[in-house]
C-alpha positions as CSV (number, residue, x, y, z in Angstrom):
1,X,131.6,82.7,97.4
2,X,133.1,82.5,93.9
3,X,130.5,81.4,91.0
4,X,131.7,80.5,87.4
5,X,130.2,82.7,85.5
6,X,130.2,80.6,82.1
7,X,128.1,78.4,84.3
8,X,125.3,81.1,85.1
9,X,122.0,81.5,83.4
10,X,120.2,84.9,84.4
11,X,116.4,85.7,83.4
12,X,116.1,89.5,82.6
13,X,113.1,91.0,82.7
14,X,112.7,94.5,81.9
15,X,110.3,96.5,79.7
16,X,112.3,99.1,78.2
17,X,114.1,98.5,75.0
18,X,116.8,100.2,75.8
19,X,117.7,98.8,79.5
20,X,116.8,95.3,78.5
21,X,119.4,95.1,75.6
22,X,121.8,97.3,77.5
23,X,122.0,95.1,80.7
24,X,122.1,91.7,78.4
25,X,124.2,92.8,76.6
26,X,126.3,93.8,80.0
27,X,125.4,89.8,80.8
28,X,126.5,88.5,77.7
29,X,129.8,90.0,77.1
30,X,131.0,88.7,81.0
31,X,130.0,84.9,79.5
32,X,126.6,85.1,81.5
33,X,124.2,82.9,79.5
34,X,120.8,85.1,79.6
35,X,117.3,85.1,78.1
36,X,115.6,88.4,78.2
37,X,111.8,89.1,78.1
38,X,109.8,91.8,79.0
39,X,106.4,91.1,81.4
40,X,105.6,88.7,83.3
41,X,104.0,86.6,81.1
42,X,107.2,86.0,78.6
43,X,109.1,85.4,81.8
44,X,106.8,82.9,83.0
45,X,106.0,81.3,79.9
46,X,110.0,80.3,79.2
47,X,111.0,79.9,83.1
48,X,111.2,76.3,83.0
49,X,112.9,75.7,79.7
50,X,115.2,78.1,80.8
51,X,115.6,76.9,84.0
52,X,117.8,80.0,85.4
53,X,120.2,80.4,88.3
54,X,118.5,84.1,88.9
55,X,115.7,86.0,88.0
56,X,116.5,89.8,87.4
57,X,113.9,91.7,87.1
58,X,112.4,95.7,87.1
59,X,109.7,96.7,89.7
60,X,107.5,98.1,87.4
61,X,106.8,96.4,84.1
62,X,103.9,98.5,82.6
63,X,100.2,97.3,82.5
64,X,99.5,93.7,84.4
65,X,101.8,92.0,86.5
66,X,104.7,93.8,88.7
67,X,108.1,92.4,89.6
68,X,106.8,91.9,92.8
69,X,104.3,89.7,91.2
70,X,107.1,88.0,89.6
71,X,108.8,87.1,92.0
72,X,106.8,86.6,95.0
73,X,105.6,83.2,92.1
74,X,109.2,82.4,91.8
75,X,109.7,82.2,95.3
76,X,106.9,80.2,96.0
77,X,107.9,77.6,93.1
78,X,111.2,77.8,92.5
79,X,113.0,78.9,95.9
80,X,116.0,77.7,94.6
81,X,115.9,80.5,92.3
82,X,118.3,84.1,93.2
83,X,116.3,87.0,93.3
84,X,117.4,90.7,92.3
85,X,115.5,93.4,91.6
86,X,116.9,96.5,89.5
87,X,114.5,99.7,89.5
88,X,115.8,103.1,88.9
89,X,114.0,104.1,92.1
90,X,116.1,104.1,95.3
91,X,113.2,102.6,97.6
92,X,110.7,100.4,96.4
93,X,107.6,102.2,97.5
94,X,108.5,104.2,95.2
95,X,107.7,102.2,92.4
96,X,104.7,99.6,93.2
97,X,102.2,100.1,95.6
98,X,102.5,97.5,98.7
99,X,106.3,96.5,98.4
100,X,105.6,93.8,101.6
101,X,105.1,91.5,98.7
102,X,108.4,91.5,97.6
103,X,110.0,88.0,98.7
104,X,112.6,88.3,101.8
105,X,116.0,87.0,99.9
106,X,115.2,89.8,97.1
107,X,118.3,91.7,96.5
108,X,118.0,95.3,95.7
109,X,119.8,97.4,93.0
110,X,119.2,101.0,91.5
111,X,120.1,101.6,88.0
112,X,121.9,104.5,88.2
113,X,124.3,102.3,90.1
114,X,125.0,99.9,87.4
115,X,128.2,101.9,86.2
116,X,130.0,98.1,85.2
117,X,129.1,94.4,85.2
118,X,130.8,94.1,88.3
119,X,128.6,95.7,90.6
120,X,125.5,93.7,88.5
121,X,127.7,90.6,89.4
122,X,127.6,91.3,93.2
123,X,124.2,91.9,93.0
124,X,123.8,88.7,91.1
125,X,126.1,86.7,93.6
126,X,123.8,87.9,96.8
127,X,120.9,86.6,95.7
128,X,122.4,83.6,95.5
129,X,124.0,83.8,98.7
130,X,121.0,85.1,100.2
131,X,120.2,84.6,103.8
132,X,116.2,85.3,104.3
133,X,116.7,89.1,104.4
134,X,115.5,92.0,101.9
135,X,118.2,93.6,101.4
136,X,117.7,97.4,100.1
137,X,119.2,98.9,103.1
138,X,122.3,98.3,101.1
139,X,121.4,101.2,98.8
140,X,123.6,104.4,99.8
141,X,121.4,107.5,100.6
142,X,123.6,109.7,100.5
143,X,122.7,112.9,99.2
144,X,118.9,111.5,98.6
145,X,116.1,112.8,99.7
146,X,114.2,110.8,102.4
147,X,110.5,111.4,102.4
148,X,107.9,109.2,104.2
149,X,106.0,106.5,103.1
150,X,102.9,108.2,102.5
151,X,104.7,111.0,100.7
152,X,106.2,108.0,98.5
153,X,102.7,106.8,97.5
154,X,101.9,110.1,96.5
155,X,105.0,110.7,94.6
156,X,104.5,107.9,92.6
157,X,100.3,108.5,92.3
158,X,102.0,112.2,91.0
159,X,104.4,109.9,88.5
160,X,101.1,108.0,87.4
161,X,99.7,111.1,86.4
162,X,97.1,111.5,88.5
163,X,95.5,114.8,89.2
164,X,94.9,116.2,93.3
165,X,91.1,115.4,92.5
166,X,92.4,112.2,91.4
167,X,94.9,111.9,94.1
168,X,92.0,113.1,96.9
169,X,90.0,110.2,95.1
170,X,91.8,107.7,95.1
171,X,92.9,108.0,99.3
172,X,89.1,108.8,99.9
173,X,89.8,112.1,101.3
174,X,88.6,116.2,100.2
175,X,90.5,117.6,97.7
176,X,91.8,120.7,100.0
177,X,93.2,117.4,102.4
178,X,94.8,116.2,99.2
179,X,96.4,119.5,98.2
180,X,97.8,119.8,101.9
181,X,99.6,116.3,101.3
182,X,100.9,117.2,98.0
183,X,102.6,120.6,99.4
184,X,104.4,118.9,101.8
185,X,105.8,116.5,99.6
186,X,107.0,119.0,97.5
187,X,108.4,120.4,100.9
188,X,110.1,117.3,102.0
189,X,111.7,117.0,98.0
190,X,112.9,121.1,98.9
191,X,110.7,121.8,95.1
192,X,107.9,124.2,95.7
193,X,109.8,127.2,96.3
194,X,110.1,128.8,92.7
195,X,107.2,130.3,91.0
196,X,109.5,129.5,87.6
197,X,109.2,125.8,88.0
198,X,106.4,123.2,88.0
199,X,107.6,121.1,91.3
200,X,105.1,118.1,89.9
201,X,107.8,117.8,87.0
202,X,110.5,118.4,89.1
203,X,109.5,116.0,91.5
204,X,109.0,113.2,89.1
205,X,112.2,113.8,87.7
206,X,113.4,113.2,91.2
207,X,111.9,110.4,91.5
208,X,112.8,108.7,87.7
209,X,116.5,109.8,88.7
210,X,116.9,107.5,91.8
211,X,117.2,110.8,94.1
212,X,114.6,110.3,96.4
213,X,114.8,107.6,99.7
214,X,112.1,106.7,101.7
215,X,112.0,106.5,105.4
């Protein structure tokens, strides 16, 4: 399928400063018209006006409403609309909790990826294209890490912050239970076996980096 792109309009939402000018910038420059925001809200609130071809958005956009959020409402209202996602995280579990909400046609892009506009433009040109399927299993592994789901949830409750007391909280279990979990996610991620390093801040490196997969 070959799109014109003079004739696209792409809605970027990202809360980072520096990603958000970076990829419109990226958008611009290849004659992409493109309004960037950064929450939910400011995408929302100028969605209409707009009126855009696709919606690009982050998974995780800070306090309030995800990118799931987002575009589970686009779907719903504007299924006309190409979805992509771009998240510096190579599965989504990783970066929301319940990823079943994000819509079917969603395509799926890491950033680390994004090494020129052209691979942005094929992500772009699926979502148009799209056929009904979520399409992250077009991510490479390669040399990532898989880990499990529940591993991934508490990776990311480890990204959050979270202490074990908090983690053991939070998944209603004892604290020893919690700990147990914890060490064999570090396993799984190979980083709890140096007493020099904390494997909490390697693992969240990890997992900011785009390194780790889940099954």
């Amino acid at each position: 399928m070959e799109i014109k792109k003079s004739s696209l309009k792409v809605l970027l939402v990202e809360d980072e400063d520096f990603a958000r000018a970076m990829v419109g910038e990226m958008l611009n420059s290849s004659g992409i018209t493109t309004l960037a925001t950064k929450s939910v809200a400011d995408a929302l609130s100028q969605i209409d006006d707009f009126d855009p071809h696709v919606v690009l958005t982050d998974l995780d956009l800070g306090n309030g409403p995800d990118g799931a959020d987002l575009l589970a409402k686009v779907y719903r209202e504007r299924p006309w609309t190409g979805l992509v996602i771009m998240t510096a995280h190579a599965s989504p579990e990783l970066a929301i909790k319940d990823p079943s909400r994000i819509p079917n046609p969603t395509v799926y892009i890491v950033k680390s990826d994004i090494t020129s506009i052209d691979k942005l433009l094929v992500s772009i040109t699926e979502s148009i294209e799209a056929n009904g399927q979520f399409q992250a299993e077009h991510i490479e592994k390669g040399d990532k890490i898989t880990i499990t789901a529940a591993q991934a949830e508490i990776l990311r409750m480890i990204a959050d912050g979270l202490s074990n007391s908090a983690i053991a909280k939070n998944r209603d279990i004892s604290l020893r239970a919690a700990e147990g979990i914890i060490q064999r996610t570090f396993q799984a991620l190979g980083v709890n076996g140096d007493s020099e390093v904390n494997p909490r801040v390697i693992a969240v490196r990890m997992w900011h980096q785009g390194k780790v997969a889940v099954k």
